[in-house]
N, C-alpha and C positions, 0 to 999 in steps of 0.2 A: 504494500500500500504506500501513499505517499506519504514519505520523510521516512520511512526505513525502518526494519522489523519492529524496531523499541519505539517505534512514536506515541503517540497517546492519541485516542481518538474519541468527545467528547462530544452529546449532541443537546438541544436544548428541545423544550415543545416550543413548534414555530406560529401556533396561534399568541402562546404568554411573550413569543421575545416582540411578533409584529405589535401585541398589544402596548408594551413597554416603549417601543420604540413610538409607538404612535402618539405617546402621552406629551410629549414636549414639541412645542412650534419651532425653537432654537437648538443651537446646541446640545449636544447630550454626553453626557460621562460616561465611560467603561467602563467598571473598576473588577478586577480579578484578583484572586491571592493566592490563586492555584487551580491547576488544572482540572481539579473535580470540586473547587471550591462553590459556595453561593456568588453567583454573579452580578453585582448591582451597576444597575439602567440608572442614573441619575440624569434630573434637569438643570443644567448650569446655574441658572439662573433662578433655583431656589434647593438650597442641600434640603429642607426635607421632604420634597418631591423625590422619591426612586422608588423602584421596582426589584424586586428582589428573586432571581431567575436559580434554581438547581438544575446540572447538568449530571446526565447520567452518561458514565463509559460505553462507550459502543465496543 
């Protein structure tokens, strides 16, 4: 697969990330802390605006 036998392969649900993403008109934050970490959707433009996404291993 791509990046090679050890890679890590992480998928999210694509209805919670489009919703996430849909929440903010501007800018929007990443933030990860690891590869199977909880994944937060933030809106620049207000920290407590986020969405809070788990990713399970594929």
């Amino acid at each position: 697969g791509a990046g090679g036998p050890d890679a890590l392969r992480v998928a999210v649900n694509r209805e919670y990330l489009l919703d996430a993403l849909g929440s903010g008109d501007g800018q929007l934050v990443l933030e990860l802390d690891g590869p199977i970490a909880p994944l937060a959707v933030r809106r620049a433009d207000d920290a407590h605006a986020f969405s809070v996404l788990m990713p399970v291993r594929l």
